[in-house]
C-alpha positions as CSV (number, residue, x, y, z in Angstrom):
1,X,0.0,0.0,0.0
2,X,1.3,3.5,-0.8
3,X,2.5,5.8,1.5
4,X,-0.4,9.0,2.4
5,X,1.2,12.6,2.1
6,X,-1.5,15.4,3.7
7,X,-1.2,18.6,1.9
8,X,-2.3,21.5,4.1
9,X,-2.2,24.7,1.5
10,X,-4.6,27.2,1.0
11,X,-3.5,28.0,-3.0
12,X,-5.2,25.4,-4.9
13,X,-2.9,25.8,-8.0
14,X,0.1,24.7,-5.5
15,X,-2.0,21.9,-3.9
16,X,-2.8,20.6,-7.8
17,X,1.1,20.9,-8.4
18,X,1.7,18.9,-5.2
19,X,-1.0,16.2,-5.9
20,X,-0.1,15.4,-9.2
21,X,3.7,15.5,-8.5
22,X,3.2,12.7,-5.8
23,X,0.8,10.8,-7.4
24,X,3.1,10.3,-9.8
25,X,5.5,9.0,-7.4
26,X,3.3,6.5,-5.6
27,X,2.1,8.7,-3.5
28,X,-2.0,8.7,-2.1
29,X,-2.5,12.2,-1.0
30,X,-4.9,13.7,1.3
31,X,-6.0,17.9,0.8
32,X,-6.9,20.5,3.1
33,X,-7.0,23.8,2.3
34,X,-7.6,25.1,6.1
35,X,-5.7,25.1,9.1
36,X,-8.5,23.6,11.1
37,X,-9.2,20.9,8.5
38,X,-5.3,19.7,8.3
39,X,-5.4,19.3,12.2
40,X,-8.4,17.3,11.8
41,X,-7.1,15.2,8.9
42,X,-3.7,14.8,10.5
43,X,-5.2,13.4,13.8
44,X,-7.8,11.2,12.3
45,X,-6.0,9.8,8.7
46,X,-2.6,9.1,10.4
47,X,-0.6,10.6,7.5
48,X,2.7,9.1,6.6
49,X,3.7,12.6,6.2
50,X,2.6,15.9,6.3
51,X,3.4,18.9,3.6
52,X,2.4,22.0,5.8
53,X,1.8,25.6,4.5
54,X,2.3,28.3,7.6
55,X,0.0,31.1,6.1
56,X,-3.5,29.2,6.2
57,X,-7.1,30.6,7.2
58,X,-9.2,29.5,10.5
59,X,-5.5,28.3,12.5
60,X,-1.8,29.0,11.1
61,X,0.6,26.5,10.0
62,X,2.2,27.3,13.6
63,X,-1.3,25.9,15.5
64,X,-1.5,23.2,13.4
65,X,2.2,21.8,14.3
66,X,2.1,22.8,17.4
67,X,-1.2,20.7,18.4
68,X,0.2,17.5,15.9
69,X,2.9,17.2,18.6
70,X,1.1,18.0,21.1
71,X,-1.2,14.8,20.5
72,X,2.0,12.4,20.1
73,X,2.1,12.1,17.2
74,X,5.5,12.0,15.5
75,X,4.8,12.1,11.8
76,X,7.0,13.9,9.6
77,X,6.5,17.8,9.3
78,X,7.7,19.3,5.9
79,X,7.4,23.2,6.2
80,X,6.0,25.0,2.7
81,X,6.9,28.3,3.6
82,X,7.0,31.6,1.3
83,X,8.3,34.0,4.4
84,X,12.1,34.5,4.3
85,X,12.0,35.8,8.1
86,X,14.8,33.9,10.1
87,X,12.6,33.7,13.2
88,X,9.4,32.0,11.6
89,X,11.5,29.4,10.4
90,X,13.5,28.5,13.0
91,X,9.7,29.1,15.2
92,X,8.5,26.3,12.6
93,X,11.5,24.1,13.4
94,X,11.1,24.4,17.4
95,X,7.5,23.9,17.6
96,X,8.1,20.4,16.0
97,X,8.7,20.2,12.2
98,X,11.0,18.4,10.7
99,X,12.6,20.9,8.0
100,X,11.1,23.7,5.5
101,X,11.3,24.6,2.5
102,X,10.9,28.2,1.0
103,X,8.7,29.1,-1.8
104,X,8.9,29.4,-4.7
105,X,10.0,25.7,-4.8
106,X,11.9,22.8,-7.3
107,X,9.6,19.8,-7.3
108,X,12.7,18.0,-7.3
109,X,14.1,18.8,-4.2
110,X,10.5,18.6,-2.1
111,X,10.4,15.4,-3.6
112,X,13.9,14.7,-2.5
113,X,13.1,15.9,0.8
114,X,9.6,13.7,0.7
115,X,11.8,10.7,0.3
116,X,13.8,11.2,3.0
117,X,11.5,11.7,5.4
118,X,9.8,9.2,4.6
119,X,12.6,6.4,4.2
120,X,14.2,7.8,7.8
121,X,10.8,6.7,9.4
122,X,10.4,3.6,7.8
123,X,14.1,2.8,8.9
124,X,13.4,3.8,12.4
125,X,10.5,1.3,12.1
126,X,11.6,-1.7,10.4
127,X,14.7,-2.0,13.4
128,X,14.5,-5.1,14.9
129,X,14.0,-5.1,19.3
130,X,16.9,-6.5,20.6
131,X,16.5,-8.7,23.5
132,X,17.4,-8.0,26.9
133,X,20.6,-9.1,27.6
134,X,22.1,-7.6,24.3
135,X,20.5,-4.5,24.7
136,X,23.1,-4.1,27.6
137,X,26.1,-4.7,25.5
138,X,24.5,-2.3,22.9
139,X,25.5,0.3,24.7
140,X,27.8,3.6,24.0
141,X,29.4,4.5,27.2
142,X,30.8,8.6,26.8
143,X,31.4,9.9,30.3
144,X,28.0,11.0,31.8
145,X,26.0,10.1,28.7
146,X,25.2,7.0,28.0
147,X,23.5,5.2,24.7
148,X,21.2,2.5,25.1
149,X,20.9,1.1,21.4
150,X,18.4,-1.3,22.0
151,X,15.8,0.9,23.3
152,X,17.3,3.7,21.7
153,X,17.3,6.1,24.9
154,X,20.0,8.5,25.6
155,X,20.7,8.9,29.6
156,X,22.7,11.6,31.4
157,X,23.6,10.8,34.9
158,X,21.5,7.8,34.9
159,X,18.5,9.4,34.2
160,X,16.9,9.0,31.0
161,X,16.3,12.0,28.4
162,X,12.7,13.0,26.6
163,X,14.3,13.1,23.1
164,X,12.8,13.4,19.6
165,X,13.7,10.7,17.2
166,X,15.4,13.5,14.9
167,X,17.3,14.6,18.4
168,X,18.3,10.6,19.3
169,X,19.5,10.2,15.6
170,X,21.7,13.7,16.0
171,X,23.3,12.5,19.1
172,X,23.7,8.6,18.6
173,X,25.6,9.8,15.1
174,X,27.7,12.7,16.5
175,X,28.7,10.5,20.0
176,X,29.4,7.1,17.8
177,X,32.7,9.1,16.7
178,X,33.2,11.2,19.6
179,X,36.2,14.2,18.9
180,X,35.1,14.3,14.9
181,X,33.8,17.4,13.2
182,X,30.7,16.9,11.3
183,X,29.9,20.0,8.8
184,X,26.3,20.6,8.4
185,X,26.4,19.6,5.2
186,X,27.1,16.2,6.4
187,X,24.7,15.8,9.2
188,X,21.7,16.8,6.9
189,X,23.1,14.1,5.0
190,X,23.5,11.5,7.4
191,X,20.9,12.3,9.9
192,X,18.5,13.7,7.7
193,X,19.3,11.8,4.5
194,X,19.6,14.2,2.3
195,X,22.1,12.8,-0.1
196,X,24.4,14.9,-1.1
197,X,22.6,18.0,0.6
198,X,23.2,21.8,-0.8
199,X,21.2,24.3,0.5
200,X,19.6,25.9,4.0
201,X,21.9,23.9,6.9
202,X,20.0,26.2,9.2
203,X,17.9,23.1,10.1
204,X,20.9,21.6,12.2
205,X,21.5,24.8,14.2
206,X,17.8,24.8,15.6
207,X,18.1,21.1,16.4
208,X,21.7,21.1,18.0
209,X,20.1,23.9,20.2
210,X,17.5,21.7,21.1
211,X,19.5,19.2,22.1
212,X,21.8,20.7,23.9
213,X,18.8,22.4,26.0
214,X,17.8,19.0,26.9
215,X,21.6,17.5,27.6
216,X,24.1,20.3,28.8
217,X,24.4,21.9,32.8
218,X,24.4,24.6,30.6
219,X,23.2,24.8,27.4
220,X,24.6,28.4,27.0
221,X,28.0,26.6,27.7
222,X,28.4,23.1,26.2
223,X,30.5,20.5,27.3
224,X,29.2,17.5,25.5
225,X,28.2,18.7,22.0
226,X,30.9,21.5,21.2
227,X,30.7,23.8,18.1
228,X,33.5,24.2,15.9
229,X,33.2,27.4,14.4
230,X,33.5,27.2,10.5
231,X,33.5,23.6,10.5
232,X,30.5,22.0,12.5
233,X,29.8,20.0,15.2
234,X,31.6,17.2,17.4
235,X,30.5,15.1,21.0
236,X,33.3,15.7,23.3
237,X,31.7,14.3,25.9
């Protein structure tokens, strides 16, 4: 059965271009032209993914990502946004999408971006459970932090952390090679599996803060996940 992609876009030329661009991938696609309709469709369809304008009548893009999350639900957020404003982005990002993209837009690369979505969530779920007593040897042991593979849960200090999948993938990846720089070119390859990825890195910057809000004494002043300015990021921890 093909995957279900919920467009949320009030411009019905751009919803046509959408639809007929993933139907002809496979996709099935679901439409809303409202806010308040998108929620409802999101909650109730279960969506494989979700293509989300932020400009929509009867509750913003914003709302609608905001209460997705808010439900549980962890279903990939793709951003459509034609605002070039630093903050509504990175707002977008912190409220719970996945990544954005500006219009005007290449099919291509939403496609692209579709796909990976997509194929990250379908690799999360098709990981087999390891049983008990190798989940304790799947383990990556870095000071205070500690990497439980099998259950994929990060802990600091011994107590567990309320990660995002997207936040678990960023540290299991940067902490699996602890000292190396990663560019952000590379982790939006590799943790967001973009291949070969040119274009906005910003995504990585909102997520690294995140994260680091979540693991540091002092997010203002790392100590695990470092920033090395020009270069990237690297787990010193």
């Amino acid at each position: 059965m093909g995957k279900t992609i919920l467009i949320v876009e009030d411009e019905p030329n751009i919803v046509d271009i959408l639809s007929f661009n993933l139907s002809r991938e496979g996709y099935q696609t679901l439409e809303a032209y409202d806010g308040k309709t998108g929620l409802q469709l999101a909650l109730e369809q279960n969506p494989d993914l979700v293509l989300l304008d932020l400009m929509l009548p009867e509750m913003d893009g914003f709302d609608v990502c905001r209460q997705i999350r808010a439900s549980g639900s962890a279903v990939p957020i793709l951003m459509l946004t034609a605002r070039e404003e630093e903050t509504d982005k990175v707002l977008g990002l912190e409220l719970g999408a996945d990544d954005y993209i500006t219009k005007p837009f290449a099919v291509r690369e939403l496609m692209a971006r579709v796909k990976a979505n997509i194929r990250r969530v379908s690799m999360v779920s098709q990981q087999p459970a390891e049983p008990a007593a190798e989940a304790k040897e799947g383990r990556l042991e870095r000071g205070r932090v500690t990497i439980d593979l099998g259950s994929a849960t990060v802990y600091k200090d011994g107590a567990p952390l309320e990660l995002t999948q997207r936040e678990y993938d960023l540290i299991r990846y940067l902490a699996d090679q602890p000292g190396k720089v990663f560019s952000r070119e590379a982790l939006m390859e590799h943790v967001w599996n973009y291949d070969g990825y040119v274009g906005d890195v910003r995504a990585v910057d909102v997520a690294i803060r995140r994260l680091r809000e979540k693991l540091e004494d002092d997010p203002a002043s790392p100590t695990f996940i470092l920033t090395k300015r020009g270069m990237g990021y690297l787990f010193a921890g």
